[in-house]
Backbone as JSON Lines, residues from 0, in Angstrom:
{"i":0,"aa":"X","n":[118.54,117.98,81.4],"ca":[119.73,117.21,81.68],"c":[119.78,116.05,80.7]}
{"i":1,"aa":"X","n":[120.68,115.59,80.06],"ca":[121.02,114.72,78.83],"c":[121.17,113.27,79.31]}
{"i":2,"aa":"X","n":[122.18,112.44,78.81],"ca":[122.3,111.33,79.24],"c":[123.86,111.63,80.3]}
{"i":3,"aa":"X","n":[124.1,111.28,81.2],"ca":[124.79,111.0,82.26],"c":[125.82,109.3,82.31]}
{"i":4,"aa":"X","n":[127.36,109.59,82.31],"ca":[127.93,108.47,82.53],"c":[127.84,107.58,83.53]}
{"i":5,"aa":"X","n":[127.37,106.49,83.85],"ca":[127.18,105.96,85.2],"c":[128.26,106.45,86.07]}
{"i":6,"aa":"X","n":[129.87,106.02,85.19],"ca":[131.23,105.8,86.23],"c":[131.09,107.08,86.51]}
{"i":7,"aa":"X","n":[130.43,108.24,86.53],"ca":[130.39,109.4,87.23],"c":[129.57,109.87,88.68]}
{"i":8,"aa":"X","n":[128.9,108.78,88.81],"ca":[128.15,109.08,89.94],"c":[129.31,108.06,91.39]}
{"i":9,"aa":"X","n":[129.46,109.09,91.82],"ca":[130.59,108.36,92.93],"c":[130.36,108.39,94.57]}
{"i":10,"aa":"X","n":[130.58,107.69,94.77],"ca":[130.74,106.99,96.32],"c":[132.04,107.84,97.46]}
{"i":11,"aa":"X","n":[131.86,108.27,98.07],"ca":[133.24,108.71,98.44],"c":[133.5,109.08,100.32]}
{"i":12,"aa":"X","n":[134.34,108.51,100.71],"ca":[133.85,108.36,102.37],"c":[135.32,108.82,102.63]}
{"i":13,"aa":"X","n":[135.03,109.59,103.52],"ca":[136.11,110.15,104.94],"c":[136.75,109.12,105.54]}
{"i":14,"aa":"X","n":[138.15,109.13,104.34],"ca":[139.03,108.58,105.39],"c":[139.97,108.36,106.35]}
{"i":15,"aa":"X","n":[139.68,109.43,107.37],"ca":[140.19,109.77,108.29],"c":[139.88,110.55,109.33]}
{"i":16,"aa":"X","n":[138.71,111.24,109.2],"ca":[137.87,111.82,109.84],"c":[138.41,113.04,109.55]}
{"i":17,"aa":"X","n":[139.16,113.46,108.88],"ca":[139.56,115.28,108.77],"c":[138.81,115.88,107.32]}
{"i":18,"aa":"X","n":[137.82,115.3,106.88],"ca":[137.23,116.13,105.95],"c":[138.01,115.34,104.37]}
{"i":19,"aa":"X","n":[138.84,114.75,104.42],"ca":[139.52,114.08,103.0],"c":[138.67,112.68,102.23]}
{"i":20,"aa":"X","n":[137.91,113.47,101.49],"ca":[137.19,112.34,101.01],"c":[137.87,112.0,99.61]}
{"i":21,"aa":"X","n":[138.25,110.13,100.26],"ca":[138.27,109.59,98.58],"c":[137.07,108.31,97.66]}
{"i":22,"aa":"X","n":[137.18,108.19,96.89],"ca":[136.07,107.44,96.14],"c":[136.41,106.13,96.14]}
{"i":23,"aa":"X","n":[135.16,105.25,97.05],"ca":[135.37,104.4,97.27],"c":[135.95,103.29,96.42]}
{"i":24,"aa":"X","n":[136.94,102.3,95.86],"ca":[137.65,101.76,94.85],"c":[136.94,100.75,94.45]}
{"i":25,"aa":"X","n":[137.45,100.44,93.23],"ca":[136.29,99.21,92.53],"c":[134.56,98.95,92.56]}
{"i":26,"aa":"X","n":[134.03,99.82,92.96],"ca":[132.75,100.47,92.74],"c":[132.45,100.32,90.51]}
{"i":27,"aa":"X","n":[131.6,99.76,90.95],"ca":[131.09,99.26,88.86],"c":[129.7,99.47,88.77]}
{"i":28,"aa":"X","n":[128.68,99.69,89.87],"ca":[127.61,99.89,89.77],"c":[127.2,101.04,91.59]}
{"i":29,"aa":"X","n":[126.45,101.92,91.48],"ca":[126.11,102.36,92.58],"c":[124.45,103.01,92.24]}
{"i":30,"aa":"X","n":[123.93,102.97,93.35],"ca":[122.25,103.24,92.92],"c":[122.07,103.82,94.51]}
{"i":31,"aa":"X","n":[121.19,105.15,94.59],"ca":[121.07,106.12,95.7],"c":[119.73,106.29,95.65]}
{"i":32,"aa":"X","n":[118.8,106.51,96.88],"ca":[117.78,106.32,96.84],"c":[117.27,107.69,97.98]}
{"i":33,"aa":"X","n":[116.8,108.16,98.18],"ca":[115.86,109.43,99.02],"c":[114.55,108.86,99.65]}
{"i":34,"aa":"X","n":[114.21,108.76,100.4],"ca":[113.13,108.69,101.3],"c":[112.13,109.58,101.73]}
{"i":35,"aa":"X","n":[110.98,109.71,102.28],"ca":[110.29,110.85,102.96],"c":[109.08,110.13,103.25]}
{"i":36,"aa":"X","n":[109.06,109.59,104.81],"ca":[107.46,109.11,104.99],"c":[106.99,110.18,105.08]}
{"i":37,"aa":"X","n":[105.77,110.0,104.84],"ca":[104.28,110.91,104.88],"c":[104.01,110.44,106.46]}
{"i":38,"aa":"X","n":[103.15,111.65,107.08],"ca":[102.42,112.07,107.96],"c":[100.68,111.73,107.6]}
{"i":39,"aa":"X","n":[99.75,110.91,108.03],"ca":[98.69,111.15,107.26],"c":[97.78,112.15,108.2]}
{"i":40,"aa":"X","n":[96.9,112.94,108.38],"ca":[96.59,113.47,108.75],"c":[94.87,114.02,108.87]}
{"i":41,"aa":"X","n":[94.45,112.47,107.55],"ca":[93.21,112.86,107.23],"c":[92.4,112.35,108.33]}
{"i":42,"aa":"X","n":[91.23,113.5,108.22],"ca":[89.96,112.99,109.17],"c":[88.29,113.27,108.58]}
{"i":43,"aa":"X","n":[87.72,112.99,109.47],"ca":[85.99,112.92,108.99],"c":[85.73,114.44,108.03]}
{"i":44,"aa":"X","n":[86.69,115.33,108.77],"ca":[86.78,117.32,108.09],"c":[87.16,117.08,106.82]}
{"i":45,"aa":"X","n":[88.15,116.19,106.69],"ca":[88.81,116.3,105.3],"c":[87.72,116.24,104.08]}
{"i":46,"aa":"X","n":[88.33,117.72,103.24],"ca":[87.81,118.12,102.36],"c":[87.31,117.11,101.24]}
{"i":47,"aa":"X","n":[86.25,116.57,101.1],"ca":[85.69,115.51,99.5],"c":[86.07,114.31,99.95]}
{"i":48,"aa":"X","n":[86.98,114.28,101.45],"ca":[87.15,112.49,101.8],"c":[88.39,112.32,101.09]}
{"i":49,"aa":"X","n":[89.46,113.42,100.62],"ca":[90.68,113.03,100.28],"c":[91.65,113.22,101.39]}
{"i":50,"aa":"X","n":[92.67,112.42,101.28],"ca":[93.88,111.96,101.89],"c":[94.5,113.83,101.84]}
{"i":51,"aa":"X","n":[94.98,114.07,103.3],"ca":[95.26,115.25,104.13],"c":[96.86,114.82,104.64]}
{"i":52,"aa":"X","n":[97.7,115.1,103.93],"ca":[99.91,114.71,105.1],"c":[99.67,116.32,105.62]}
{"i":53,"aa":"X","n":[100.77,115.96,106.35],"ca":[101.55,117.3,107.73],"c":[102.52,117.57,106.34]}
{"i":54,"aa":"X","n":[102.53,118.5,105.94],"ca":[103.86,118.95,105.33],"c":[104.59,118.94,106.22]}
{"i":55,"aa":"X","n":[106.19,119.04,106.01],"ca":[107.31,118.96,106.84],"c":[107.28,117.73,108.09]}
{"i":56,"aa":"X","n":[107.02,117.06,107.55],"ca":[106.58,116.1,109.0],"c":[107.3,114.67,108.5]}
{"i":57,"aa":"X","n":[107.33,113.28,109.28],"ca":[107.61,112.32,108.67],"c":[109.54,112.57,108.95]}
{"i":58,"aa":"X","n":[109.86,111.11,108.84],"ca":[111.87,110.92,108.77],"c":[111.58,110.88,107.47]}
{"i":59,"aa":"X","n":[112.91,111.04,106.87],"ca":[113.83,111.32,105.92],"c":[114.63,110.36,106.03]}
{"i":60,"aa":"X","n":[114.78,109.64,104.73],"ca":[116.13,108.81,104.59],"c":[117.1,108.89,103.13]}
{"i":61,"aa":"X","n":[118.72,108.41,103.17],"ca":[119.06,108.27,101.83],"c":[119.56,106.57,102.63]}
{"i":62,"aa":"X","n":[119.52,105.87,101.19],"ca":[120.49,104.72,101.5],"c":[120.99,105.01,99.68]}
{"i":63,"aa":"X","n":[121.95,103.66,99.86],"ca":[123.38,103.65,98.94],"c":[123.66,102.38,98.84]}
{"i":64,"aa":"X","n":[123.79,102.16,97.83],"ca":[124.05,100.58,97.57],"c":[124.88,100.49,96.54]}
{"i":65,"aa":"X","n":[125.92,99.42,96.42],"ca":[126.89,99.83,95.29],"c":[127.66,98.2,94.91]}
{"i":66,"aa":"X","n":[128.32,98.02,93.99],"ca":[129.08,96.73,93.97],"c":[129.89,96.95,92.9]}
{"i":67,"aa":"X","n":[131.44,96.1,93.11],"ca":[132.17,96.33,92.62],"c":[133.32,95.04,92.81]}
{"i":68,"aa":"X","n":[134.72,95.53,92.29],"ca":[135.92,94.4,92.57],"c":[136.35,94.94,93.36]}
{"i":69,"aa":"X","n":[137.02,93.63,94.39],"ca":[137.77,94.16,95.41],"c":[139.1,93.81,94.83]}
{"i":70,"aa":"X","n":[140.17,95.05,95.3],"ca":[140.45,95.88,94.84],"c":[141.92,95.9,95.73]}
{"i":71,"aa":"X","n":[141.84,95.52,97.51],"ca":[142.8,95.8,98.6],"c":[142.87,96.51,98.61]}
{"i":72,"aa":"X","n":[142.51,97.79,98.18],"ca":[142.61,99.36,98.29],"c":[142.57,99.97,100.06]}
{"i":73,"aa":"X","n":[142.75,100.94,100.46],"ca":[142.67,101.76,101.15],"c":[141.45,102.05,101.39]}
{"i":74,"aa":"X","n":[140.98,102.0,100.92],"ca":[139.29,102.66,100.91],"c":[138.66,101.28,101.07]}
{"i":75,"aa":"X","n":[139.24,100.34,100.42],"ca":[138.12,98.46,100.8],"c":[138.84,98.3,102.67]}
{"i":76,"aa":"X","n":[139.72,98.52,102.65],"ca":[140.33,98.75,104.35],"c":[139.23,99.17,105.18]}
{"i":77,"aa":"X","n":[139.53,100.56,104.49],"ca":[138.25,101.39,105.37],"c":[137.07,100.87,105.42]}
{"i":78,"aa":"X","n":[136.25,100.45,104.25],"ca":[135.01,100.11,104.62],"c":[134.78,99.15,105.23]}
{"i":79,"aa":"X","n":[135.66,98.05,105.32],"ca":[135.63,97.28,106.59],"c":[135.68,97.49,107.72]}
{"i":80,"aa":"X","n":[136.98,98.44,108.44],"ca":[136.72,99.4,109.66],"c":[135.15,99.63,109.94]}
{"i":81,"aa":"X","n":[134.78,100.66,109.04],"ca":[133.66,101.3,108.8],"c":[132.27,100.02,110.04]}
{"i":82,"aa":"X","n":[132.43,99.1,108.84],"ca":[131.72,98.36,109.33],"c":[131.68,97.5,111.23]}
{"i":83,"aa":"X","n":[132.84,96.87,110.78],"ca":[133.27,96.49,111.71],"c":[133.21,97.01,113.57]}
{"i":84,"aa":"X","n":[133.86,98.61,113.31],"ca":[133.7,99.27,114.38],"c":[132.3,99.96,114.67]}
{"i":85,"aa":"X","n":[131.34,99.96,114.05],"ca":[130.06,100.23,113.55],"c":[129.89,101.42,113.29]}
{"i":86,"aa":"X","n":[131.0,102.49,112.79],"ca":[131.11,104.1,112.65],"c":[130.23,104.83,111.84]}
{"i":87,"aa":"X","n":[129.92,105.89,111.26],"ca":[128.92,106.36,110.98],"c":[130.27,107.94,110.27]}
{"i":88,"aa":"X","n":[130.7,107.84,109.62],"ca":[131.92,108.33,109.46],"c":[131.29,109.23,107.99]}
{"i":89,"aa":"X","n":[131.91,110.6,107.7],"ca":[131.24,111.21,106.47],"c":[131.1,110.79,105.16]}
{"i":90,"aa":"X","n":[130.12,111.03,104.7],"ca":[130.55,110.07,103.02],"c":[129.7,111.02,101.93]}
{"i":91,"aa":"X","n":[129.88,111.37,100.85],"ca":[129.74,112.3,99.67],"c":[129.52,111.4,98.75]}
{"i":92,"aa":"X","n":[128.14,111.71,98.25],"ca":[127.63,111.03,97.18],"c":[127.7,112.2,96.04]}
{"i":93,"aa":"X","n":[128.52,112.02,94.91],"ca":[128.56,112.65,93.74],"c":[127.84,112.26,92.37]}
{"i":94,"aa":"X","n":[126.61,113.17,91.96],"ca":[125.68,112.56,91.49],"c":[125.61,113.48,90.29]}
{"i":95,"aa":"X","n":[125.99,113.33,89.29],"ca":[126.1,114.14,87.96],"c":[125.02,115.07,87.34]}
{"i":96,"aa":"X","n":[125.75,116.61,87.58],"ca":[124.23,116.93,86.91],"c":[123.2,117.72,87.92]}
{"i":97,"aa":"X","n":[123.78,117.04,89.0],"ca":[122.96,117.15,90.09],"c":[122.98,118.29,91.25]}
{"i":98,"aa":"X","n":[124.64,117.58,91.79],"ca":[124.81,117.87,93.24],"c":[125.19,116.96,93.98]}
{"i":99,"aa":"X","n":[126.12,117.15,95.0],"ca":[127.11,116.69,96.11],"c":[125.58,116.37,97.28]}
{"i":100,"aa":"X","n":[125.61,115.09,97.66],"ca":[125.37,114.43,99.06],"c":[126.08,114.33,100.24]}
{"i":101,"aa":"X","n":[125.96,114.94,101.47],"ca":[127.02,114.88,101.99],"c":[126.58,114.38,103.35]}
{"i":102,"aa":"X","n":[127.1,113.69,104.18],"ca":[126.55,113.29,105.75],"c":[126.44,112.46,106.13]}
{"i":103,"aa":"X","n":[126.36,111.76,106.97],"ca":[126.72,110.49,108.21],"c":[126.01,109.42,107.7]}
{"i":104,"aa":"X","n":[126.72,108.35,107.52],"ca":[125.94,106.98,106.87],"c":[127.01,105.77,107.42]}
{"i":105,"aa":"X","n":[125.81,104.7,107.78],"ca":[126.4,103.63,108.43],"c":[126.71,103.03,107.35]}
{"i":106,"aa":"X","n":[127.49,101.77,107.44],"ca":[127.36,101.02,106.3],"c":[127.13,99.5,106.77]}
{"i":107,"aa":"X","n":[125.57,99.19,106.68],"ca":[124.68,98.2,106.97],"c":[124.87,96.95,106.65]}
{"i":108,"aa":"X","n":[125.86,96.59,105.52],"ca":[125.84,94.84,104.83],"c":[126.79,95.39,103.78]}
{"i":109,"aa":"X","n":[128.09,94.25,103.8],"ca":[129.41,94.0,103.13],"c":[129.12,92.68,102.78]}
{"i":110,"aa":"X","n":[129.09,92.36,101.47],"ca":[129.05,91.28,101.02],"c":[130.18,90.85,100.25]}
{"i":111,"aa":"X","n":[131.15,89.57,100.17],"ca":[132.24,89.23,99.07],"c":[132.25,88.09,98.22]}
{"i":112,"aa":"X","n":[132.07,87.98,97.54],"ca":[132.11,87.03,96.56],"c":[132.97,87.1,95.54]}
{"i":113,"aa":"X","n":[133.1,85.33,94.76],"ca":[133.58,85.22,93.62],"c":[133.63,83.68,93.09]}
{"i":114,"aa":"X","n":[134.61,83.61,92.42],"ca":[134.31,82.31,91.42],"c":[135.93,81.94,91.3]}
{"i":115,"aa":"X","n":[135.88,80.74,91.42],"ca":[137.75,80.0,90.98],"c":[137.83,80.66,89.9]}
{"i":116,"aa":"X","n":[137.19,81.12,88.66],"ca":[137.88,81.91,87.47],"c":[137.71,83.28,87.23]}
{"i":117,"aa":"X","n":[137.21,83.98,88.38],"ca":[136.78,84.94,88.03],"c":[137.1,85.95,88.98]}
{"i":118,"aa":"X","n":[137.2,87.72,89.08],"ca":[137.95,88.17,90.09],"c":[136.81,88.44,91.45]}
{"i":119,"aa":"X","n":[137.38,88.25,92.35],"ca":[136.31,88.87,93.41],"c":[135.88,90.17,93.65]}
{"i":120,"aa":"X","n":[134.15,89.8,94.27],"ca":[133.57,91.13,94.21],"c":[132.98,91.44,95.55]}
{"i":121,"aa":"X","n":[132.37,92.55,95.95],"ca":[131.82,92.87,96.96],"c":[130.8,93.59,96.41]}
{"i":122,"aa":"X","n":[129.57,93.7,97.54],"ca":[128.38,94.35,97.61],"c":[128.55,95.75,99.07]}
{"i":123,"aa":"X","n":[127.91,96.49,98.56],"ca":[127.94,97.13,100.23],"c":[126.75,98.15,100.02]}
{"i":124,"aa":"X","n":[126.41,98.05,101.62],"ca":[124.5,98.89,101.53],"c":[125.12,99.91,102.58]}
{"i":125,"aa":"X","n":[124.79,100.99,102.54],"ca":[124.48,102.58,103.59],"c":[123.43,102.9,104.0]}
{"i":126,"aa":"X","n":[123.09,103.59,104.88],"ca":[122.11,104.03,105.65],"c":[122.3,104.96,105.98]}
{"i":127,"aa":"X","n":[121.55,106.25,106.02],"ca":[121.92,107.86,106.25],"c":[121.69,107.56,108.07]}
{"i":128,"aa":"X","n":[122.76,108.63,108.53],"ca":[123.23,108.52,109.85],"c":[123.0,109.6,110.55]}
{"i":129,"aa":"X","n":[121.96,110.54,109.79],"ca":[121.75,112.31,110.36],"c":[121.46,112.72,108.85]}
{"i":130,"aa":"X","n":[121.95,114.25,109.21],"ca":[121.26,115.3,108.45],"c":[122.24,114.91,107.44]}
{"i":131,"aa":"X","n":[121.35,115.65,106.26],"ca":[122.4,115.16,104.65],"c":[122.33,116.78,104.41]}
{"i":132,"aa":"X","n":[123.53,116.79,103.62],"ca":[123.7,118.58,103.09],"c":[123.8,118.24,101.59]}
{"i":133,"aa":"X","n":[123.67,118.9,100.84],"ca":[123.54,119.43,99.63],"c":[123.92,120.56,99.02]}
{"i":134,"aa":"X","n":[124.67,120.45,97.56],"ca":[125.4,121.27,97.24],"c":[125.16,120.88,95.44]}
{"i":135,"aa":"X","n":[124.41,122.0,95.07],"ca":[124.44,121.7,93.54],"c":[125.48,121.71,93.02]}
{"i":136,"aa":"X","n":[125.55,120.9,91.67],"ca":[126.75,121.23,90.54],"c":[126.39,122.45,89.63]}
């Protein structure tokens, strides 16, 4: 896989609950992260005294973190809803190269900022909300 455009990796949440996902607006940076605690499992048996995990064992997480200009968009609407009502609503992470993220994520911390000369921005963090599906490109 080569070099990859950032503005291609996209954010994109259900807005409306019927399956219509659009990409969240004014998004300038986004960074996605995968999880998997370990199980440890070692004991006095363990082979040479090395460290023994449960395969398949352990939660699973993705979080999502992203920042951008706000924008008044439809989608900065929504993610306030989002928040606000504390929903857990579908959201598709499009990751170049890769493959489609797809599945229930809260969205944990909305941040807004700005400057008398400068345009305003927001921060916003996710938290996977269930099972994630996957779908290569």
């Amino acid at each position: 896989m080569g070099a990859q455009n950032g503005k291609d990796l996209l954010v994109k949440v259900d807005m409306t609950g019927d399956g219509q996902f659009e990409t969240m607006a004014g998004l300038r940076a986004t960074r996605v992260s995968f999880n998997a605690e370990s199980v440890d499992v070692t004991s006095l048996e363990s082979q040479g005294g090395w460290r023994e995990l449960l395969a398949g064992a352990g939660v699973k997480s993705a979080a999502i973190s992203g920042s951008g200009v706000f924008r008044d968009a439809a989608s900065d609407e929504r993610a306030r809803q989002i928040f606000f009502d504390g929903e857990t609503p579908g959201f598709q992470i499009v990751i170049p190269d890769f493959g489609i993220v797809e599945g229930a994520f809260q969205l944990t911390s909305i941040e807004y900022a700005g400057s008398h000369n400068g345009e305003a921005t927001y921060e916003v963090s996710l938290a996977s909300a269930g099972a994630l599906g996957f779908t290569a490109l």
